[in-house]
VEXSE-356157 format. One record per atom (N, C-alpha, C, O): x, y, z. Coordinates in pm, whole numbers, plus 32768, in hexadecimal, padded with zeros to 4 digits. Layout:
! residues N
XYZ;...
***
This chain:
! residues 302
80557F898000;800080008000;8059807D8000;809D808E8065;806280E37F8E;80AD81427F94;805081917FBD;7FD781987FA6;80D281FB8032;80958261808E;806C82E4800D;80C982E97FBE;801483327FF2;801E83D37FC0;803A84228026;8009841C8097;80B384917FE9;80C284FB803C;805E855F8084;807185A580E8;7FFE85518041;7F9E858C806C;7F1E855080C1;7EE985778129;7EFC84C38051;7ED5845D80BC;7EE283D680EC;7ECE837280A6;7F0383D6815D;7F1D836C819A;7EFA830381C0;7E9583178203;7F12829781BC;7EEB81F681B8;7EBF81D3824B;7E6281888264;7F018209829B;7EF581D5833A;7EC182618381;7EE482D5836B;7E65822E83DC;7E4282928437;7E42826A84D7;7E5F81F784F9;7E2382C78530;7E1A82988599;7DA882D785CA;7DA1835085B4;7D3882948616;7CBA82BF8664;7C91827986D3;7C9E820086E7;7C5882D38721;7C3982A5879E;7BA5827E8793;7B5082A08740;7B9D82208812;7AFA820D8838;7AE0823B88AD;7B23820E890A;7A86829288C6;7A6C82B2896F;7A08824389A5;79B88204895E;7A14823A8A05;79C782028A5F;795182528AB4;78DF82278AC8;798882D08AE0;7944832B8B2E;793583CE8AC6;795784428AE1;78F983988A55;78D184278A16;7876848C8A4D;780984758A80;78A984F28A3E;7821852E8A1F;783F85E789E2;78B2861289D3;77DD862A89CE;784086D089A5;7835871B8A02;77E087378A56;78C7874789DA;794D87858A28;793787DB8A94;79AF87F38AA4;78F5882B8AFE;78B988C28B2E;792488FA8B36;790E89718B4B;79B388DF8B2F;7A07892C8B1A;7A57897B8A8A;7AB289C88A6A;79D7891A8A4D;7A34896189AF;798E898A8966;799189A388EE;7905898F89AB;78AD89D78975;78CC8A84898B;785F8ABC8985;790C8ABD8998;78EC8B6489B1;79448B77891A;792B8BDB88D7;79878B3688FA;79C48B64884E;79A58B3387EC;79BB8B5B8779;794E8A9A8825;79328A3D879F;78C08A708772;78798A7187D6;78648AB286EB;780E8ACB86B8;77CC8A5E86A5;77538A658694;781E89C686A2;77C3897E8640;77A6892786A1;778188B58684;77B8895C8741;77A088B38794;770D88D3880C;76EC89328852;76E1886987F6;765C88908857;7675882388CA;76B087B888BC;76398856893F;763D881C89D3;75DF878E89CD;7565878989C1;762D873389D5;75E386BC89DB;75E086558A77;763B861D8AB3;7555865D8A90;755D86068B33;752685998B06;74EC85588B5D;752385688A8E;74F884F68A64;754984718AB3;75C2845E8AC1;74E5842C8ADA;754083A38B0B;756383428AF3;75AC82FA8B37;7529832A8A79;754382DB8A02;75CC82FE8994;75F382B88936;75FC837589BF;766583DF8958;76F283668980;772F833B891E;7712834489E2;777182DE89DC;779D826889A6;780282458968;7712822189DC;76F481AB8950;76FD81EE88AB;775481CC885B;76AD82388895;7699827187FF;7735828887CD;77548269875A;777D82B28812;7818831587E7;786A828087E5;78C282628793;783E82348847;78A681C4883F;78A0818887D2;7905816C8791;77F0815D879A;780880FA872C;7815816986DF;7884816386AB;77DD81CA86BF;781482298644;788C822A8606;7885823C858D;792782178647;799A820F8641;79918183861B;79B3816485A9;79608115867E;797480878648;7958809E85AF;79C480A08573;78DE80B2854F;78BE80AB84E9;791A810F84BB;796580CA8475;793A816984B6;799581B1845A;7A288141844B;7A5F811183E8;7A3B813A84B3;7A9F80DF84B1;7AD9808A844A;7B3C80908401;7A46800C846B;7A277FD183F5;7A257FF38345;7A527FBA82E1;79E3805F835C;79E8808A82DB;7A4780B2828B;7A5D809C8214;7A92810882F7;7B3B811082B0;7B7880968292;7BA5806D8227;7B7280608306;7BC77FB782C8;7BA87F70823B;7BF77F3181F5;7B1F7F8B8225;7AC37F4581BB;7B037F768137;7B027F2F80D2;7B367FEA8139;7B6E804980C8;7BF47FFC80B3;7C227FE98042;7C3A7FCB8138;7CE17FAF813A;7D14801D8182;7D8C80278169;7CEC807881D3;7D2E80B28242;7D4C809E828C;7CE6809182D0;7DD8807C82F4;7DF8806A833B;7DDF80AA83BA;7E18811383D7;7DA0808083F5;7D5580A7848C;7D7A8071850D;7D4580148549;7E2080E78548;7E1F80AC85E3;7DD080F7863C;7DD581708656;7D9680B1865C;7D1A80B486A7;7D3980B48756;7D56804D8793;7D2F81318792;7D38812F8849;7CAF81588876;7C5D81AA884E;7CB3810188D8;7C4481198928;7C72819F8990;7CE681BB89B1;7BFA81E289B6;7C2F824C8A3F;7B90824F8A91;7B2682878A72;7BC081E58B1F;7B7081D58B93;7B74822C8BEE;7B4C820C8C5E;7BA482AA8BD8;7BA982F48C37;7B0E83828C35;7ACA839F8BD3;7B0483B78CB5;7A7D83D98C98;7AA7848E8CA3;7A5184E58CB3;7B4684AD8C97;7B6785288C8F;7B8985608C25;7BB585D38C27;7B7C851D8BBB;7B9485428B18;7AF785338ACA;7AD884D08A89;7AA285A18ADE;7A21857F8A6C;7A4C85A88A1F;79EF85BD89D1;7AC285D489E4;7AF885F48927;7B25858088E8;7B0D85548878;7B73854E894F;7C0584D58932;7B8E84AF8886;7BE584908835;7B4084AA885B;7B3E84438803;7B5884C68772;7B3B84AB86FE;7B91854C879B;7BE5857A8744;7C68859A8736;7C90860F8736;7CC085258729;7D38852D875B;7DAF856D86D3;7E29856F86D8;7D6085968672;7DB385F6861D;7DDA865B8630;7E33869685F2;7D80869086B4;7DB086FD86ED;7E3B8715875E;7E72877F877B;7E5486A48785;7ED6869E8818;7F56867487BC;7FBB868C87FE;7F7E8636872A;7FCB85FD870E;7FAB85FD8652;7F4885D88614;8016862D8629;802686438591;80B885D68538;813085ED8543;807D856C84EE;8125854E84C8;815D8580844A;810885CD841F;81B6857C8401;820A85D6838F;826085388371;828584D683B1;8261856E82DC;82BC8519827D;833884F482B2;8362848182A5;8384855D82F9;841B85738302;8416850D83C5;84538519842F;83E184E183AC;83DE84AC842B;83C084E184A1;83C4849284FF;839E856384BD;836F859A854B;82C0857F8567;826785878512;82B4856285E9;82438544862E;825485FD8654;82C386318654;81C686578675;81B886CA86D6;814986B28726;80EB866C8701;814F86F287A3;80EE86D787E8;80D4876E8811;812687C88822;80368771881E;801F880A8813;7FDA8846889A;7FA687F988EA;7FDD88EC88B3;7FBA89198927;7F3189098927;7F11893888B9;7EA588D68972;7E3888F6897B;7DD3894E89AE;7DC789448A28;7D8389A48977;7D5589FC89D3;7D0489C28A25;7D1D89F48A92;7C99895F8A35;7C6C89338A9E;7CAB88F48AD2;7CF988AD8A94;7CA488F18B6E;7D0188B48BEC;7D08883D8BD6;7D7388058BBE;7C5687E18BDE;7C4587698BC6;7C7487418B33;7C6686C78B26;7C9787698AE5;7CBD873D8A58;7D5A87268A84;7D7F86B18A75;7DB4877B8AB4;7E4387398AD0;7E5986CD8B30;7EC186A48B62;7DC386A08B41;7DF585FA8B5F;7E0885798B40;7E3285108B6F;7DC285C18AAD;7DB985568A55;7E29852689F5;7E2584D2899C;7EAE858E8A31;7F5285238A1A;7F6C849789F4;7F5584638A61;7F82845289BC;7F7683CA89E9;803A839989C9;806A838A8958;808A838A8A4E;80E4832989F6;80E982C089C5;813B82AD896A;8097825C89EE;806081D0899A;807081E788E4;80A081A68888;8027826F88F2;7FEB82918845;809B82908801;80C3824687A7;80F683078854;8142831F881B;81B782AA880E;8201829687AE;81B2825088AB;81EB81D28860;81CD817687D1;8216813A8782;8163818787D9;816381288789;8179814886F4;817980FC8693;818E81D886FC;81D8823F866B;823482198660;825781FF85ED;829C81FC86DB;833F81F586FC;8313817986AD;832181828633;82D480EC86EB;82F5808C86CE;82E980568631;834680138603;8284807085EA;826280608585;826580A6850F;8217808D84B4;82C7810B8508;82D2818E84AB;834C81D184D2;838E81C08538;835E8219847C;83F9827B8481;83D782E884E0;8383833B84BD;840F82F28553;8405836D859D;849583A985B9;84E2838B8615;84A98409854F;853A844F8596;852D848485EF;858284668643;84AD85038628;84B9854C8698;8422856586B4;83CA856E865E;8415856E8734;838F85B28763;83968633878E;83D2865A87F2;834886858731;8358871A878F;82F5874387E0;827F875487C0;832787518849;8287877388BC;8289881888D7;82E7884C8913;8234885288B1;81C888CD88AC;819088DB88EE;8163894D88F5;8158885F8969;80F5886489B0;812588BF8A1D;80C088E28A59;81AC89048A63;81C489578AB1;817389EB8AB0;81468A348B08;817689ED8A35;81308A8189D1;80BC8ABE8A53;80A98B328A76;80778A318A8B;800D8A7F8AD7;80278AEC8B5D;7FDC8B488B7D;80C28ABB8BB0;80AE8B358BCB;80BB8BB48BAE;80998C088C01;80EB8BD38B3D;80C88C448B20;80428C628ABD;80388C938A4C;7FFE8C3D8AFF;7F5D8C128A9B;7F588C2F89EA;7F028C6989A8;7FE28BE989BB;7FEE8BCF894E;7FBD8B538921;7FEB8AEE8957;7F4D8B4588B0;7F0A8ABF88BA;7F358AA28803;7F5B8B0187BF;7F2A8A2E87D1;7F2C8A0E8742;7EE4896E874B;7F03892987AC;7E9C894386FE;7E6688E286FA;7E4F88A9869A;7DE388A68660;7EC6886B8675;7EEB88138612;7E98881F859C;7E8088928576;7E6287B38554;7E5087A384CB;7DBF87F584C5;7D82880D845C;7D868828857B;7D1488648558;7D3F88DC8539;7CEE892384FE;7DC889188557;7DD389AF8540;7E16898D84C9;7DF189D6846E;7E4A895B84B4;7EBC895F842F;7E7F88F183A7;7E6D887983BF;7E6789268327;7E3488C482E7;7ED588D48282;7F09893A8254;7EFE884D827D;7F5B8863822E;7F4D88128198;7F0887B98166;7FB588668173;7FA5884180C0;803E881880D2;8097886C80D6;805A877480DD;80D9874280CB;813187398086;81A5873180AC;80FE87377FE1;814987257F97;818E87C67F78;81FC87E27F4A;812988187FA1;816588B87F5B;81C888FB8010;81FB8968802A;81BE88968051;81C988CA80E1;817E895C80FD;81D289B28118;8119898280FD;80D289BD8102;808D89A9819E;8062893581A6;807689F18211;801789FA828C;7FB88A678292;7FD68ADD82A8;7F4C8A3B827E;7EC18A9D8271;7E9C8AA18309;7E9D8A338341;7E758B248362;7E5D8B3C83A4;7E098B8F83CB;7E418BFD83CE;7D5E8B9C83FE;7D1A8C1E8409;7D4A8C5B8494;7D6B8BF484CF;7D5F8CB584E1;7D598CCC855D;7D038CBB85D1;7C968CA3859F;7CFB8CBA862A;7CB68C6E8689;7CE28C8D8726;7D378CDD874C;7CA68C4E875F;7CE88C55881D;7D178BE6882D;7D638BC58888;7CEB8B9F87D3;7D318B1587B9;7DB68AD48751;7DEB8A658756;7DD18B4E86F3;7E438B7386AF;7E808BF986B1;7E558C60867D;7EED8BE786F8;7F278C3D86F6;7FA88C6E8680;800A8C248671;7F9D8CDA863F;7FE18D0885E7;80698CE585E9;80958C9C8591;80BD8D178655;81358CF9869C;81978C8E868D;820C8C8C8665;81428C3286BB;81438B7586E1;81458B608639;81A78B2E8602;80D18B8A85F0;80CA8B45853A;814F8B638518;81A38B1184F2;81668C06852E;82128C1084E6;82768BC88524;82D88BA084E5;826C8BBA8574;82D58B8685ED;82F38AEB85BE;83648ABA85C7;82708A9A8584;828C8A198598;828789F18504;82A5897D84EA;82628A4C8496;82718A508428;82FF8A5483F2;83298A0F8395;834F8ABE8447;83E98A98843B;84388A4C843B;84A58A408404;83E389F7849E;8412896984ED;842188E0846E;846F88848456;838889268429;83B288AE83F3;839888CB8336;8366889482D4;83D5892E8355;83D3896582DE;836B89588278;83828924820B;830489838296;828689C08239;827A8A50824B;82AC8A9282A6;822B8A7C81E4;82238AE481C2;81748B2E8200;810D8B1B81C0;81768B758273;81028B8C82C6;80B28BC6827F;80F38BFC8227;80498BDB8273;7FDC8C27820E;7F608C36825D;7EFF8BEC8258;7F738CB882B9;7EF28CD38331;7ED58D3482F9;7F098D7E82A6;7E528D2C8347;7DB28D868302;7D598D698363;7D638D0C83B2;7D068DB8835C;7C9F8DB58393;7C228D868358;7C1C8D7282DF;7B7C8D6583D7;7B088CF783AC;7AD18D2E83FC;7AFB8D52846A;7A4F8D3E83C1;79F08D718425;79428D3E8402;79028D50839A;791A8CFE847C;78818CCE8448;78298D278444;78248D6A84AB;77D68D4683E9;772F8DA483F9;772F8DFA8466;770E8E718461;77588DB584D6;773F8E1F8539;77AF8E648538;77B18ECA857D;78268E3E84E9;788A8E94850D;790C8E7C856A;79688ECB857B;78FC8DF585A7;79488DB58622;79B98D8185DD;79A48D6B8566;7A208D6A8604;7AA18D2185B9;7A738C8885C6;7A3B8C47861E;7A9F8C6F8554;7A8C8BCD851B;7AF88B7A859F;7B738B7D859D;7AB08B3E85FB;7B308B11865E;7B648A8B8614;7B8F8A4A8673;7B728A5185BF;7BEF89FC8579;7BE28A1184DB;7B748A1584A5;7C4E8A1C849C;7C648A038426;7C1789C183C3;7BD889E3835F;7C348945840A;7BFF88CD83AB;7B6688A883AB;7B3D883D837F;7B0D891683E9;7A7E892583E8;7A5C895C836C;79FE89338328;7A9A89A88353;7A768A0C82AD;7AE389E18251;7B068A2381EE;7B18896D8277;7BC4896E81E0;7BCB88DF81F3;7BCE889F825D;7BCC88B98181;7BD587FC8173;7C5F881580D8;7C41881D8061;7CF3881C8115;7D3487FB8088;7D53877B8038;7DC68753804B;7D18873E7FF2;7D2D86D17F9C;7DA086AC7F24;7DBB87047ED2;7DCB86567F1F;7E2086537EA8;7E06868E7E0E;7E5B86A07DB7;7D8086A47E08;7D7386E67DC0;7D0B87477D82;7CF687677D0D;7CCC876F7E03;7C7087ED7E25;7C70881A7EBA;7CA987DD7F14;7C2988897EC7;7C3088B77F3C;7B8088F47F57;7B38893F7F16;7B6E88A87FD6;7AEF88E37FF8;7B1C8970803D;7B90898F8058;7ABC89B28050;7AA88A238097;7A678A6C8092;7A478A8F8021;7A288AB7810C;79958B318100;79D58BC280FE;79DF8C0A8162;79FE8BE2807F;7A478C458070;79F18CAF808D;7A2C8D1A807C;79578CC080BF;79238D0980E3;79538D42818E;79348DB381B3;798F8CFA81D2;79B88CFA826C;7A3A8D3C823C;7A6D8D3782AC;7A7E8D648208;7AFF8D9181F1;7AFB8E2481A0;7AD68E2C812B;7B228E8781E8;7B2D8F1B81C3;7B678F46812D;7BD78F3B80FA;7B148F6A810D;7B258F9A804C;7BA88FC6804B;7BE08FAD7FE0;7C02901080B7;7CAC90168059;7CCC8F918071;7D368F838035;7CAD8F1C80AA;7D368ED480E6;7CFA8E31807B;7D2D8DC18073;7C798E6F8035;7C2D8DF87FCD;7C9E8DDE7F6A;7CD48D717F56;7CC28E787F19;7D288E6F7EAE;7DCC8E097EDC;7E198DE47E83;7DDF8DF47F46;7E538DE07F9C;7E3A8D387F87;7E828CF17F3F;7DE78D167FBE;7DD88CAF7FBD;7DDD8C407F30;7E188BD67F1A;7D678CAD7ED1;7D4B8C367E70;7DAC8C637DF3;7D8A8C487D7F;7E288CA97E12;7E938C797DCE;7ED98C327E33;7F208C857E6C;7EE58BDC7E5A;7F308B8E7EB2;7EE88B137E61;7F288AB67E2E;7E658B207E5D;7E1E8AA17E31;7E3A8A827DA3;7E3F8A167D69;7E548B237D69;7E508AE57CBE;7EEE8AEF7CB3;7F1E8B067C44;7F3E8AE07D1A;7FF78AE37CF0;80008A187D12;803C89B37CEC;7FC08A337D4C;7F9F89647D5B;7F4E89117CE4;7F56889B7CC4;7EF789867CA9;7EB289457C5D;7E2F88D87C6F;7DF2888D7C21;7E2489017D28;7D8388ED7D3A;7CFF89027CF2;7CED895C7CA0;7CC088C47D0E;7C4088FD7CDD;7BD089277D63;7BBA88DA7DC0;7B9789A67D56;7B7D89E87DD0;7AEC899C7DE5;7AA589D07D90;7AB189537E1A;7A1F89377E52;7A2E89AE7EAD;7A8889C97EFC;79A289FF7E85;79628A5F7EFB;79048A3C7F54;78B589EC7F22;78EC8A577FC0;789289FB8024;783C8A6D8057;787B8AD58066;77CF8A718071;77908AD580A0;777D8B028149;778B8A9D818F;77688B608188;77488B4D823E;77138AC8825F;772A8A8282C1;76D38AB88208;765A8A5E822E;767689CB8244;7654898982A6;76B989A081DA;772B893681BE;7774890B821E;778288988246;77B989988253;7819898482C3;77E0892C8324;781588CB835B;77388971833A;772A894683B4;76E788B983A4;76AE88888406;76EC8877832E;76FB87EE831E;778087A88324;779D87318318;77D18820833D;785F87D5834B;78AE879C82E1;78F9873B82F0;789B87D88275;78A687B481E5;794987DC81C3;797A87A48161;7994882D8205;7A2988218204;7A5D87E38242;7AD887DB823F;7A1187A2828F;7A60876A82FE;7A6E86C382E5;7A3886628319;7AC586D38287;7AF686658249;7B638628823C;7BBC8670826B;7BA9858481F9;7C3A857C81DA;7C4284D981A7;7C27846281BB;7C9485678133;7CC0851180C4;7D00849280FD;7D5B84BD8143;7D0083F08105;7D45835380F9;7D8183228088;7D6283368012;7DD782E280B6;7DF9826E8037;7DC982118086;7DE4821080FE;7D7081AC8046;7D3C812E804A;7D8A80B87FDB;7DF380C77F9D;7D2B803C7FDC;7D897FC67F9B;7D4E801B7F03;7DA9802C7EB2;7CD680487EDD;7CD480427E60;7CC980F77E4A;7C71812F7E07;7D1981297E7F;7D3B81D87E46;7D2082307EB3;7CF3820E7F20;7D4782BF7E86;7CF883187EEA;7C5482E67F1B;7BEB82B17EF6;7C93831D7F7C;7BB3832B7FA5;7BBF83BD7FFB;7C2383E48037;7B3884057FF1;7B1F8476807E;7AE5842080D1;7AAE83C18099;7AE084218157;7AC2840981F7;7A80848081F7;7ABE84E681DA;7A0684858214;797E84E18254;792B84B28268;791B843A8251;78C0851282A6;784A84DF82F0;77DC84C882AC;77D385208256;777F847C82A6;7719846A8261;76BD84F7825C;7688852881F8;76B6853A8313;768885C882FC;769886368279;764C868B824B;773D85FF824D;7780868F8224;776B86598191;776E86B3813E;774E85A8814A;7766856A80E5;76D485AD80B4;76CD85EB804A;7671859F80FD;75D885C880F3;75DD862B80CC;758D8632806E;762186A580E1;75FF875B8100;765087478088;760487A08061;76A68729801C;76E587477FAB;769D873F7F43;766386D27F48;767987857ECF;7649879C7E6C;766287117DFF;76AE86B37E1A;762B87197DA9;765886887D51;76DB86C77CF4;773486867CBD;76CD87367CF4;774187747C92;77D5877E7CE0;783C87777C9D;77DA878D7D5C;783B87997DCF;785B86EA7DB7;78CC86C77D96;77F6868A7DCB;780886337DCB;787C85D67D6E;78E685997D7E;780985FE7CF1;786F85EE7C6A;78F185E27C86;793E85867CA1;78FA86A57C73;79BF86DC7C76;79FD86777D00;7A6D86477CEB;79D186617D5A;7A2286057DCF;7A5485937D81;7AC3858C7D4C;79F485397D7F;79F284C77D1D;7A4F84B77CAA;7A86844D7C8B;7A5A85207C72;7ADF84DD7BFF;7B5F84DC7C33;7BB484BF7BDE;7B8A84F37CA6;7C1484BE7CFE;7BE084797D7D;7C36843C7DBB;7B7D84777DA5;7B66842C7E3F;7AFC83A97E06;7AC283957D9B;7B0283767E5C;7A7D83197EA1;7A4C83547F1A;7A9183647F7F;79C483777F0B;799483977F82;796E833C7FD6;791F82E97FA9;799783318060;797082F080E8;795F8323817B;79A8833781DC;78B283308155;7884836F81D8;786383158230;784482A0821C;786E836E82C9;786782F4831D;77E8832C8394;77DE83A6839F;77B182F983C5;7765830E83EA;776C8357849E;776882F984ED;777383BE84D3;779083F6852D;775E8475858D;77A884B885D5;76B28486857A;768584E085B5;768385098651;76658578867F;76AA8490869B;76C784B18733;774785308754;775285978796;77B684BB86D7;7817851F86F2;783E85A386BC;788985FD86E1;77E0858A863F;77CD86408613;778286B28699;77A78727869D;773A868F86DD;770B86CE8736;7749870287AA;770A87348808;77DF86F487A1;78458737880B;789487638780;790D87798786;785C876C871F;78A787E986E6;791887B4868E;796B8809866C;7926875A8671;79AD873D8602;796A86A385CE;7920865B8610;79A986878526;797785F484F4;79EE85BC84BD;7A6185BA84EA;79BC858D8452;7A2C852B8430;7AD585688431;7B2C853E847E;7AE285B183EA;7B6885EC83EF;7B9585BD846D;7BE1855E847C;7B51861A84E7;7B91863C8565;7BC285DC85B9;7C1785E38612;7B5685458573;7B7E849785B6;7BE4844F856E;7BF783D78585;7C4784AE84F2;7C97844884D0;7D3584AC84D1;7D5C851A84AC;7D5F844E8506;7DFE8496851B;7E2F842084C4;7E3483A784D8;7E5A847D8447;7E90840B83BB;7F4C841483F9;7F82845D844C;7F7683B783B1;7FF9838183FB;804883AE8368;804683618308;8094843D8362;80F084268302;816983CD82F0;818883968287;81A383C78356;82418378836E;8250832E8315;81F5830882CC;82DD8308830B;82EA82B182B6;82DE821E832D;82E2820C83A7;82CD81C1829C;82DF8131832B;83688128833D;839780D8838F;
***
């Protein structure tokens, strides 16, 4: 199975045991509603089981951790604590919620060491005390092959940290700003920006008319093709996507929510480089992040 630079064959995702959404990360999330549902644990658990599955079904490689602990209701978005890169570095990132920097795992990162090229781990996670936060693949959408890091600003991305760690590993930072209807900053990236090997979603409506031109030459120096997504879209979660290599080609990983809310013409243009595979996940859309946010794809080499 050859890895793409852009997308990757192996991922890593968690299963919670003790879900439910976040009260520490509702005052920034637009898209997450308060759930006292008591059934939301069961639902989130098998939700992940079946996605699971479904990736495998494609030929994705799925290491799969459980997390029994009842102080992580995010843990089952672990793209956010830990990012990997071609060149061999693991990063692990600062979190703005308290309860989210517990969802560390060294188990996870052994088993990077063990089974993949790890030259170095860089840990970021100090950043918090100086309430410098960055959150991985949700703040940073990267375009690998052009080394390219797309970044909107946030309380949850900090400007600083993007240049800082963009140096690190040598990509080229490309921050801007996102803002929903009401006007609030887009708190992750990868809610409004899905980059694909060979298009790019995005609701170029959330992004300020000088910094539009900025962007979508970045897209046409790659030679993307731009899918536009509407507010509305978003809040089907319709960027919040990512590109796989499976046994038989690319595929996109999204939600059946966000597969539904796409037009047949959006559909189409996906389709002549992806296979679409939605997975089914409305518990866990309801704390505010979907498919994207449950798969931390494994660049490394083996």
């Amino acid at each position: 199975m050859r890895n793409s630079v852009q997308a990757p064959s192996a991922v890593v995702m968690v299963r919670p045991h003790h879900f439910c959404s976040n009260p520490q990360t509702m005052r920034d999330n637009a898209y997450q509603t308060s759930s006292n549902d008591r059934d939301a644990k069961q639902q989130a658990y098998a939700e992940v089981s079946a996605a699971v599955r479904q990736l495998e079904r494609h030929g994705v490689l799925v290491h799969l951790f459980e997390d029994e602990q009842q102080a992580t209701p995010d843990s089952v978005f672990p793209n956010n604590w830990f990012s990997t890169h071609a060149d061999g570095r693991v990063v692990i990132y600062p979190m703005f919620a308290e309860n989210r920097r517990l969802e560390v795992r060294p188990d996870i990162i052994e088993l990077l060491k063990a089974q993949y090229q790890v030259a170095e781990v860089v840990d970021y996670s100090g950043y918090v005390q100086q309430q410098l936060f960055l959150e991985g693949t949700g703040s940073l959408v990267i375009d690998h092959p052009n080394r390219l890091a797309f970044a909107a600003v946030s309380k949850r991305t900090s400007p600083a940290l993007v240049r800082q760690l963009c140096q690190q590993l040598q990509l080229t930072p490309v921050i801007f700003n996102a803002f929903d209807q009401q006007g609030i900053a887009v708190y992750h990236t990868n809610v409004m920006m899905c980059v694909a090997s060979h298009f790019v979603l995005i609701c170029l409506q959330m992004v300020p008319e000088q910094q539009r031109s900025e962007l979508l030459a970045y897209f046409q120096q790659s030679g993307r093709e731009v899918i536009d997504v509407s507010y509305q879209q978003i809040q089907s979660f319709c960027a919040n996507a990512i590109e796989l290599t499976g046994s038989h080609g690319p595929l996109l990983a999204l939600s059946e929510t966000a597969c539904n809310a796409f037009t047949a013409k959006q559909i189409q243009r996906m389709e002549q480089s992806v296979s679409l595979v939605p997975v089914q996940v409305p518990t866990i859309e309801a704390a505010g992040g979907s498919a994207r946010c449950m798969i931390a794809g494994i660049h490394l080499p083996r």
